[in-house]
Backbone as a printed PyTorch tensor [residue, N CA C, xyz], in Angstrom:
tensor([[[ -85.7300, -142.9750, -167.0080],
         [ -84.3660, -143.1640, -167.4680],
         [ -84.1720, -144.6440, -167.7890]],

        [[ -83.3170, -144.7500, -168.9440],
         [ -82.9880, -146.2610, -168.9250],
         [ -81.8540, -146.5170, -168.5790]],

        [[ -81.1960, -147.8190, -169.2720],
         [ -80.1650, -148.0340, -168.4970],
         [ -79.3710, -148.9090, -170.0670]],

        [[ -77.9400, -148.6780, -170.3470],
         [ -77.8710, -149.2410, -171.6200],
         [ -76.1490, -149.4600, -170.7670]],

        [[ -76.0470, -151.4230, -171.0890],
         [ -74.9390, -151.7130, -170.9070],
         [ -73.9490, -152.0600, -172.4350]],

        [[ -73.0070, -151.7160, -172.1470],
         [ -72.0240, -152.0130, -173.8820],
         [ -71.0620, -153.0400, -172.8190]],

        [[ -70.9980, -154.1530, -173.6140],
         [ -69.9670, -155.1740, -173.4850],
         [ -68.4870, -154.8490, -174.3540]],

        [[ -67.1200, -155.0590, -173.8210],
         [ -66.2170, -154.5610, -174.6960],
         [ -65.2820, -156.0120, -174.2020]],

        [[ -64.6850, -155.9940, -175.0860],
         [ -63.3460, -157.4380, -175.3210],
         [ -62.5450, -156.9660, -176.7210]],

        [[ -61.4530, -156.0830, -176.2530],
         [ -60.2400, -156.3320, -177.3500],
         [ -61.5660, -155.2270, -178.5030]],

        [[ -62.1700, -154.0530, -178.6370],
         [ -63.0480, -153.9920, -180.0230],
         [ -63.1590, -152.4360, -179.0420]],

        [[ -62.5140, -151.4880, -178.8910],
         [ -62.4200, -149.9710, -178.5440],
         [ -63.2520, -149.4330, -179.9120]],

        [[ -62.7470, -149.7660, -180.9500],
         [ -63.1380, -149.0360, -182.0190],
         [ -64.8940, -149.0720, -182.0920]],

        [[ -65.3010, -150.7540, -182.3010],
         [ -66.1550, -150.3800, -182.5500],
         [ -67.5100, -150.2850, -181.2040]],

        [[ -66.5340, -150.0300, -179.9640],
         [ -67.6080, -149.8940, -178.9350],
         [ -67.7540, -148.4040, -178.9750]],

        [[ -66.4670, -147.4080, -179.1730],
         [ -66.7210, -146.1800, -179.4790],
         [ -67.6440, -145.3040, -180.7100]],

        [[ -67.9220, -146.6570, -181.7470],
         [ -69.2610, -146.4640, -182.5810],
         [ -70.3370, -146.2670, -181.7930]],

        [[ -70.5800, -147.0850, -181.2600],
         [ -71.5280, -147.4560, -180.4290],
         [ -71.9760, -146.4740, -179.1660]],

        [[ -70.8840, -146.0550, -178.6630],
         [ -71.3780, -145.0980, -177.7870],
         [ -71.6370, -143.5390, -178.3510]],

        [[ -70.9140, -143.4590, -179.7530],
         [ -71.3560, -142.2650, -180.2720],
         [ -72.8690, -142.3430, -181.1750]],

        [[ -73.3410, -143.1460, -181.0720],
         [ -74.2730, -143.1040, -181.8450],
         [ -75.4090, -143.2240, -180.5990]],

        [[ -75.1040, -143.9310, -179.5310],
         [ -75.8710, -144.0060, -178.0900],
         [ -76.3680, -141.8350, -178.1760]],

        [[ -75.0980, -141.3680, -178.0330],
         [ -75.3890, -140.1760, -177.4910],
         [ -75.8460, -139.4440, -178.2440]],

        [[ -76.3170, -139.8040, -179.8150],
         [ -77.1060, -138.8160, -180.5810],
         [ -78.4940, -139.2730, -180.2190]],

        [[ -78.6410, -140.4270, -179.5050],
         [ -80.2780, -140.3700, -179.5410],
         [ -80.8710, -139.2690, -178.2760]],

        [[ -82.1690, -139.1860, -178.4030],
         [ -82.9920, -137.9490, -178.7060],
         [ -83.9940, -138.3740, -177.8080]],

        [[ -85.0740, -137.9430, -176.8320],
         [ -86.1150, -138.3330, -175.9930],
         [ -85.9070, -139.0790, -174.8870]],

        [[ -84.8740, -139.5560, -174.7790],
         [ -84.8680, -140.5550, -173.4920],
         [ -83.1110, -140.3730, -173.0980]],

        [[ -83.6040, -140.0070, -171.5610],
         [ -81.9630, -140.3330, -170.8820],
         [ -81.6190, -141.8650, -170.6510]],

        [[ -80.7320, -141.5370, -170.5540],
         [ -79.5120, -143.1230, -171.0840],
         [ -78.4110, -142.5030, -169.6790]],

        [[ -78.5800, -143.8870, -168.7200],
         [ -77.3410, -144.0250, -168.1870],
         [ -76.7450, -145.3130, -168.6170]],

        [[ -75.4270, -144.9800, -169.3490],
         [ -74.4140, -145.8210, -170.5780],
         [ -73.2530, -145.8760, -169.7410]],

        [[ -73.3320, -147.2120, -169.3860],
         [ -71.9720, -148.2760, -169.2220],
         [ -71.7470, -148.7170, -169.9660]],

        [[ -69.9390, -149.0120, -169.6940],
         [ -69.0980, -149.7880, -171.0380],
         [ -68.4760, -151.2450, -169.9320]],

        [[ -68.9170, -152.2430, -170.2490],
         [ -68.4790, -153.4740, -169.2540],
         [ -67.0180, -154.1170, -169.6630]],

        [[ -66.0320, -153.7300, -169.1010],
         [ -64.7040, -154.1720, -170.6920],
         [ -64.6080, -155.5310, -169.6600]],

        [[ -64.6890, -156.7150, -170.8820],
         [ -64.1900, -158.4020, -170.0620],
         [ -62.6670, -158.1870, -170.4990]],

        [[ -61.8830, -157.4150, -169.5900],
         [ -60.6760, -158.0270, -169.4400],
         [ -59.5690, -158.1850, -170.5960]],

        [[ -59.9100, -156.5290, -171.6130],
         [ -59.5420, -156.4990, -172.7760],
         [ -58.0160, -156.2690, -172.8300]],

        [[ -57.5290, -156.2940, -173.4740],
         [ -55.8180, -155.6850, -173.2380],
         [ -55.7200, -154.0880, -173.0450]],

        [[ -54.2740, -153.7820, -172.2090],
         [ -54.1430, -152.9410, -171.9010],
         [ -54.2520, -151.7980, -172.7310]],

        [[ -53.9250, -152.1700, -174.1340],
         [ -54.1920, -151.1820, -175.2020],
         [ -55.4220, -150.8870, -175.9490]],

        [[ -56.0950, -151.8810, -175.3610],
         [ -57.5800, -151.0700, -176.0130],
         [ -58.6730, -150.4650, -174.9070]],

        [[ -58.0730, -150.8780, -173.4920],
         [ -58.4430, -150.2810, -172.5370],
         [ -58.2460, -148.7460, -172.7260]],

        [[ -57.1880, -148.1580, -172.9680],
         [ -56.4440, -146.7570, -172.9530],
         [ -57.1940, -146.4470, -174.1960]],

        [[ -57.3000, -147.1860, -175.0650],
         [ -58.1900, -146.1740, -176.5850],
         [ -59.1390, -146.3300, -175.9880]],

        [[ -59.9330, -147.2280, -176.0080],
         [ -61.4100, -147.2410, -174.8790],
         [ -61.7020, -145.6390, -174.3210]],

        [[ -60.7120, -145.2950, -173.0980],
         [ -60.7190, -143.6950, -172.0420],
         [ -60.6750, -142.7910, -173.2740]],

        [[ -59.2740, -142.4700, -173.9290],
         [ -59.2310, -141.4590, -174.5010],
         [ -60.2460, -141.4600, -175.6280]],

        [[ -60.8890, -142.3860, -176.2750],
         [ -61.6670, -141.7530, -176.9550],
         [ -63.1840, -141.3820, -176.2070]],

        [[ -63.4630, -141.8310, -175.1810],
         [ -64.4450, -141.4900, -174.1620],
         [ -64.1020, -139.7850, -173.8500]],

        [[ -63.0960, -139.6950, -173.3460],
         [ -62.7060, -138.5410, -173.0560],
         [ -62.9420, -137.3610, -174.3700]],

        [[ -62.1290, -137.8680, -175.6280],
         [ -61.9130, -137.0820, -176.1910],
         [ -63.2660, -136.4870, -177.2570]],

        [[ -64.1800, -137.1340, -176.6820],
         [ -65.4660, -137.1170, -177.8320],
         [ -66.3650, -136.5970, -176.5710]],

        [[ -65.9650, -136.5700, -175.3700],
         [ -66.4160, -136.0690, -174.3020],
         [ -67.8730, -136.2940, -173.8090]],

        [[ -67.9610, -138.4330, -173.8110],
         [ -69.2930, -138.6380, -173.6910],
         [ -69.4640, -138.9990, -172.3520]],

        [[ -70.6750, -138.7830, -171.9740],
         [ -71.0940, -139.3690, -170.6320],
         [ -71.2320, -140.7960, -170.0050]],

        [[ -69.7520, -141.5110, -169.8440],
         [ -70.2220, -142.6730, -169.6450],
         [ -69.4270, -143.3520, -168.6190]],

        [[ -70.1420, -144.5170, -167.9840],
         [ -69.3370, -145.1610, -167.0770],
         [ -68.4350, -146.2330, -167.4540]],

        [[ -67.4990, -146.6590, -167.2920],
         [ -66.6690, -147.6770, -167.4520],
         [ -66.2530, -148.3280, -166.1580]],

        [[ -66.4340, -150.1540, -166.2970],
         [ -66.1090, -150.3490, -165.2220],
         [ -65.2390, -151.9090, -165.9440]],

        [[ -64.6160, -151.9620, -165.5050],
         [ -63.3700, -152.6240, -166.2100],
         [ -63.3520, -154.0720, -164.9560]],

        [[ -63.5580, -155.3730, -165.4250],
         [ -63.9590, -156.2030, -164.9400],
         [ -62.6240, -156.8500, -164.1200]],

        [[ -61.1670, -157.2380, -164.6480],
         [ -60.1160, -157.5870, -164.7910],
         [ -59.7960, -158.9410, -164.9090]],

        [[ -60.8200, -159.9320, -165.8350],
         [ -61.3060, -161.0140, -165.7240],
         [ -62.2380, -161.0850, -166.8750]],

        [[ -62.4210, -162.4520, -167.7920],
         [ -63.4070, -162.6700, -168.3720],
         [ -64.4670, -162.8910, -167.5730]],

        [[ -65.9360, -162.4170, -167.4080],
         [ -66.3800, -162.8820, -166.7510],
         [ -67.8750, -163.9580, -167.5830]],

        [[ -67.4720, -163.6300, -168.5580],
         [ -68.7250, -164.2810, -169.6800],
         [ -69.7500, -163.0680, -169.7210]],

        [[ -70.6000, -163.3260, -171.2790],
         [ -71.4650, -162.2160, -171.2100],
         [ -72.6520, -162.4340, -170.5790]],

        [[ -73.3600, -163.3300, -169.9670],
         [ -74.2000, -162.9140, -168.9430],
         [ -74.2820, -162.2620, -167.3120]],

        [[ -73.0300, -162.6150, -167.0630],
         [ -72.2610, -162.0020, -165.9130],
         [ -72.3740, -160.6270, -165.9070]],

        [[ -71.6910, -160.4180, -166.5710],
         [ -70.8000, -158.9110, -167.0320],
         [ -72.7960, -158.1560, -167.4520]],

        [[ -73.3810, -158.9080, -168.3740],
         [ -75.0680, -157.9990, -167.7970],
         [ -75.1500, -157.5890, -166.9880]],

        [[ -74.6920, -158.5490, -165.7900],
         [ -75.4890, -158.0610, -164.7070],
         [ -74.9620, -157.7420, -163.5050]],

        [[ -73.7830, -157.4850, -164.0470],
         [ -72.7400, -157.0250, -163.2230],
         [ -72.8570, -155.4410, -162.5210]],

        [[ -73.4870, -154.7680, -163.4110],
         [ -74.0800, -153.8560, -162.9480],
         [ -75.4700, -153.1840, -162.4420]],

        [[ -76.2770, -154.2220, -161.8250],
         [ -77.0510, -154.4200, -160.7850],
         [ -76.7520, -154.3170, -159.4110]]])
């Protein structure tokens, strides 16, 4: 299994590209986190519902803080 982190700041739209195109790949399981640095409340909520509504397998863990993008890597270690 691998392990695939998505960084998000204020950009729902195009992290939800991203995770739909994560879940068409093919041969290898993917455990897919979404790391949001502390995006606004409104792209947090498009963020869920389109998670929800496309009904992909993924974790979200919502930082509440910039934490910079090397942090937020490895934040989920």
């Amino acid at each position: 299994m691998i392990a695939v982190v998505v960084l998000n700041w204020n950009s729902a739209a195009d992290t939800l590209r991203c995770l739909r195109a994560l879940a068409l790949l093919r041969g290898a399981q993917a455990r897919v986190m979404v790391v949001d640095n502390s995006s606004a409340e409104a792209d947090c909520l498009r963020l869920q519902v389109g998670i929800a509504r496309w009904g992909l397998a993924v974790e979200v863990l919502e930082t509440g803080e910039n934490l910079g993008f090397f942090i937020n890597l490895h934040i989920t270690e």
